[in-house]
ROSEMI-22661 format. One record per atom (N, C-alpha, C): residue number from 1; x, y, z; atom name; chain. Coordinates in Angstrom, 1 decimal. Each point is the difference from the previous one (the first is absolute). Last residue first. Layout:
# residues N
R     k     east    north       up    a   c
R   NUM        X        Y        Z   CA   A
...
This chain:
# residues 73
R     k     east    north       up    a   c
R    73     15.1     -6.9    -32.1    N   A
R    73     -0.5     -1.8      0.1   CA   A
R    73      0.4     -1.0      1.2    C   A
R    72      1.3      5.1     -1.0    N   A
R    72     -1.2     -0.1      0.3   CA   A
R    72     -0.6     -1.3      0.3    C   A
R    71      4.2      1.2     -2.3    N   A
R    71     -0.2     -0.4      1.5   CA   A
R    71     -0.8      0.0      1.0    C   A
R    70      0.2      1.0     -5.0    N   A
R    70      0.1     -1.3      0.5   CA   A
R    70      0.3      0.1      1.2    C   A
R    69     -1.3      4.2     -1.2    N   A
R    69     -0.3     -1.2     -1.5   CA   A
R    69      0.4     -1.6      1.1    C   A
R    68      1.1      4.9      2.9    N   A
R    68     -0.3     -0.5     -1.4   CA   A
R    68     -0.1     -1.1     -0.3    C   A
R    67     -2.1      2.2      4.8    N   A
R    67      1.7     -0.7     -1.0   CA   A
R    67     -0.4     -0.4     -1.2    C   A
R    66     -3.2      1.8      2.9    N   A
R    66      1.0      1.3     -0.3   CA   A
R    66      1.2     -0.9     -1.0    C   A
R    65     -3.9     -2.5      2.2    N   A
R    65      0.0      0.9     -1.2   CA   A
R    65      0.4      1.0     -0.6    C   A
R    64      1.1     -2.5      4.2    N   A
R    64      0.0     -0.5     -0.9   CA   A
R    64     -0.4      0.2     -1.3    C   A
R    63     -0.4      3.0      3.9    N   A
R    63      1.5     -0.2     -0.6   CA   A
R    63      0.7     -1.4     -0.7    C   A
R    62     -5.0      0.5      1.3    N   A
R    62      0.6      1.7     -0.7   CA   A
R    62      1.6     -0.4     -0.1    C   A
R    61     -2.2     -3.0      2.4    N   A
R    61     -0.2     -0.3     -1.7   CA   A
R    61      0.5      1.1     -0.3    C   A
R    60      1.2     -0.2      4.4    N   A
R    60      0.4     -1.0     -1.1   CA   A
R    60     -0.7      0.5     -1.0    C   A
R    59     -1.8      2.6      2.8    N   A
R    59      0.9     -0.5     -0.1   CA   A
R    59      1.2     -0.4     -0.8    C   A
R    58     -4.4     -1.3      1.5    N   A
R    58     -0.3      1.1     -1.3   CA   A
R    58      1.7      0.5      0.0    C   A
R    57      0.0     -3.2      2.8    N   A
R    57     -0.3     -0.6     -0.7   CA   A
R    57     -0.5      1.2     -1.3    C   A
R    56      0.9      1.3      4.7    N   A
R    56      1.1     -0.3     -0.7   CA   A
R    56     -0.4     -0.8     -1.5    C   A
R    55     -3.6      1.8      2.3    N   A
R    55      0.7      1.5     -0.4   CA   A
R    55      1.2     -0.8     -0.8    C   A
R    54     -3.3     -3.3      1.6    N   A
R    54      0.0      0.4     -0.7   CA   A
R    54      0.8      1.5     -1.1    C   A
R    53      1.2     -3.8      4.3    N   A
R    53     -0.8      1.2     -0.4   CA   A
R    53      0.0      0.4     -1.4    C   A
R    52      2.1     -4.2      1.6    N   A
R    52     -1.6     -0.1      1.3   CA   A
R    52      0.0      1.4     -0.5    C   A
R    51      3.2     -2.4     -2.9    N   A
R    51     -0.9     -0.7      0.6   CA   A
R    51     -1.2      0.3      1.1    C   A
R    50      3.6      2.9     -1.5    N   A
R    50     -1.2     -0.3     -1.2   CA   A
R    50     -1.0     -0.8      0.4    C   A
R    49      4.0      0.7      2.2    N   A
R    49     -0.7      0.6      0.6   CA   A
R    49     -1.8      0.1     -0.9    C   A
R    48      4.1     -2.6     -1.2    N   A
R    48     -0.3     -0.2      1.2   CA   A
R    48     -1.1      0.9      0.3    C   A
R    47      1.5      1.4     -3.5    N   A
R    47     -0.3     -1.4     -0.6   CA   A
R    47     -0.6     -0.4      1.4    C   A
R    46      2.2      3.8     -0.1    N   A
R    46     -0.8      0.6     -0.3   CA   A
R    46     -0.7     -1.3      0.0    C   A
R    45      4.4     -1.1      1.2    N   A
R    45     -0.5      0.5      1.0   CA   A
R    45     -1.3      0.2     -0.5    C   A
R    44      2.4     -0.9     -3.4    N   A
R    44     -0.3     -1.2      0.8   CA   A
R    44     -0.7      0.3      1.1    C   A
R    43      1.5      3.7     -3.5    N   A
R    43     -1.2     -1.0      0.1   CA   A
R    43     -0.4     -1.0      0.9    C   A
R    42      4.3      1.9      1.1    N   A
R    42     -1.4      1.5      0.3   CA   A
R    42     -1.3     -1.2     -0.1    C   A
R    41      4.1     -1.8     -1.3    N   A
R    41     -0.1      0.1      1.4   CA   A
R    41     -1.5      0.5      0.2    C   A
R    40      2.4      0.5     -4.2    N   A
R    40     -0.5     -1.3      0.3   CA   A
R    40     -0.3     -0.3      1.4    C   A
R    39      1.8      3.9     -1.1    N   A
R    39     -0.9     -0.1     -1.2   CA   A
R    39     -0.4     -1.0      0.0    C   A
R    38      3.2      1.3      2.8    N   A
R    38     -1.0      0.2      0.5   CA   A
R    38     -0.9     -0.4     -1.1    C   A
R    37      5.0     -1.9      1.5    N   A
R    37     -1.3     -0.3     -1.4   CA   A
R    37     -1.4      0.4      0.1    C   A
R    36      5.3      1.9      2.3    N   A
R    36     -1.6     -1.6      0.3   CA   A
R    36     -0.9      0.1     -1.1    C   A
R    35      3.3      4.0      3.0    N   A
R    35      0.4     -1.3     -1.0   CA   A
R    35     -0.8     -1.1      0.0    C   A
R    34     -1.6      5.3      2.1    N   A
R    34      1.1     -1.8      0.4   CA   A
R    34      0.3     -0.8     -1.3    C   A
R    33     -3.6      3.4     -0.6    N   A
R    33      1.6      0.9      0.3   CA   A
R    33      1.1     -1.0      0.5    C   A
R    32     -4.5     -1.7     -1.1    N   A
R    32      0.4      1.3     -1.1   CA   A
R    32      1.1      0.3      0.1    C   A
R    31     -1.3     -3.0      3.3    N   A
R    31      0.8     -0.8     -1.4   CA   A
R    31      0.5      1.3     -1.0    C   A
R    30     -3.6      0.3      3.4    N   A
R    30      1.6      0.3      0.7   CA   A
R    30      0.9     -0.2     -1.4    C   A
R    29     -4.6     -1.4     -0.4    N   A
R    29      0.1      1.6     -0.4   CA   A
R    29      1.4      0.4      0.5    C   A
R    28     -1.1     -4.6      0.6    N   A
R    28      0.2      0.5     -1.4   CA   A
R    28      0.4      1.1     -0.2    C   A
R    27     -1.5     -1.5      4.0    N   A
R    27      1.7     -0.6     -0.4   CA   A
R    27      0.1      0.7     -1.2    C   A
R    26     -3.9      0.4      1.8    N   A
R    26      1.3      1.4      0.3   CA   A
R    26      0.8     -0.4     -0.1    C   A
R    25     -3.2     -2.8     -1.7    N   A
R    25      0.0      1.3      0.0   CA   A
R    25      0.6      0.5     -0.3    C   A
R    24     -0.2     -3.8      2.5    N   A
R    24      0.6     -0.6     -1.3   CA   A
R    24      0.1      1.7     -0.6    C   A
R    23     -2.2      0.1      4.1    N   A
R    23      1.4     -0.2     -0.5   CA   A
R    23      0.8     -0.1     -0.9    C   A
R    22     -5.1      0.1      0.2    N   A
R    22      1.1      1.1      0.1   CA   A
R    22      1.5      0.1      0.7    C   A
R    21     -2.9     -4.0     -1.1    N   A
R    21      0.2      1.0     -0.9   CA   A
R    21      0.6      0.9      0.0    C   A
R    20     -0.3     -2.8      3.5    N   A
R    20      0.6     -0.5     -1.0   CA   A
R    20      0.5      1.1     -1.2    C   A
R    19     -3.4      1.3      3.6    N   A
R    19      1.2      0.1      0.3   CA   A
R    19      1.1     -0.8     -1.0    C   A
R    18     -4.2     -0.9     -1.0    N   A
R    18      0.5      1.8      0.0   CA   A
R    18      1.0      0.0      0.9    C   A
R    17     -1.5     -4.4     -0.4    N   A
R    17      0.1      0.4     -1.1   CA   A
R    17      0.1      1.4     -0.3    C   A
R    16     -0.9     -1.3      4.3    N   A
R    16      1.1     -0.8     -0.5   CA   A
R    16      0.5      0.2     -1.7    C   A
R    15     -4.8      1.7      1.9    N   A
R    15      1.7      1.0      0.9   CA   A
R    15      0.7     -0.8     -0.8    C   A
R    14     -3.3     -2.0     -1.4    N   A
R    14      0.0      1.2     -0.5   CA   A
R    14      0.9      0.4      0.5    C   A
R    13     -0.6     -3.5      2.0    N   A
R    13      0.4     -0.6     -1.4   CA   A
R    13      0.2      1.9     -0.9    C   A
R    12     -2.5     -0.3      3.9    N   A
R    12      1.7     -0.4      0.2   CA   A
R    12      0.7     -0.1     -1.4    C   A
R    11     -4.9      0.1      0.1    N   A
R    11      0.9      1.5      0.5   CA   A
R    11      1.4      0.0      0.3    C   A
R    10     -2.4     -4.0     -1.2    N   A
R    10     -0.5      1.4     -1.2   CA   A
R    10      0.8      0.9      0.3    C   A
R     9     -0.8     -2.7      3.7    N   A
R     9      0.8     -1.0     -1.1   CA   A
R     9      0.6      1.0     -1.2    C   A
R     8     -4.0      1.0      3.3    N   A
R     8      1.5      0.4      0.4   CA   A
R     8      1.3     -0.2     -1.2    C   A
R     7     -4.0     -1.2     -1.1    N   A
R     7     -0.3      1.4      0.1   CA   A
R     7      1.2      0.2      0.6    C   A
R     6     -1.3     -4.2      0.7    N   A
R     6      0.2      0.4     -1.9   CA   A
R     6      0.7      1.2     -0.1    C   A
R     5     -1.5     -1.3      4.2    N   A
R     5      1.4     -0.2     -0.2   CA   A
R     5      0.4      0.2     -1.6    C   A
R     4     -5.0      1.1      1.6    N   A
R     4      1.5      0.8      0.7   CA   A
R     4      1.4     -0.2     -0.5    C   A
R     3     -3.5     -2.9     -1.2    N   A
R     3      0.4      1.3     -1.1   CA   A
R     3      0.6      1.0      0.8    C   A
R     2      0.8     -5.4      1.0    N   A
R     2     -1.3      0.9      0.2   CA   A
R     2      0.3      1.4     -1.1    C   A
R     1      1.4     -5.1     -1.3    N   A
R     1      0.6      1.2      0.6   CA   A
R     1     -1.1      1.0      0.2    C   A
């Protein structure tokens, strides 16, 4: 594979995975006031988006180190 298409490859994959993410998102953040399981919604979207920036993955850990004793595991 030349590195043009690498390079392309990389950047789709990046759009695809942000637009995923931020759906899953604003599914979540709707949820606040809609009926739906935002509490579990929110992370999965942050999880998706985890995968290609580091702001969502620092993120996550911060609101993995906010939960008490065992749900941390």
């Amino acid at each position: 594979m030349s590195p043009f298409a690498a390079a392309t490859l990389k950047q789709a994959r990046r759009l695809v995975v942000s637009i995923v993410g931020v759906t899953i998102l604003g599914i979540g953040l709707a949820m606040i006031v809609l009926p739906g399981p935002a509490i579990v919604v929110i992370p999965v979207g942050l999880g998706v988006l985890a995968t290609e920036f580091v702001w969502a993955k620092n993120l996550l850990r911060d609101i993995k180190n906010r939960l008490p004793g065992q749900a941390r595991d």
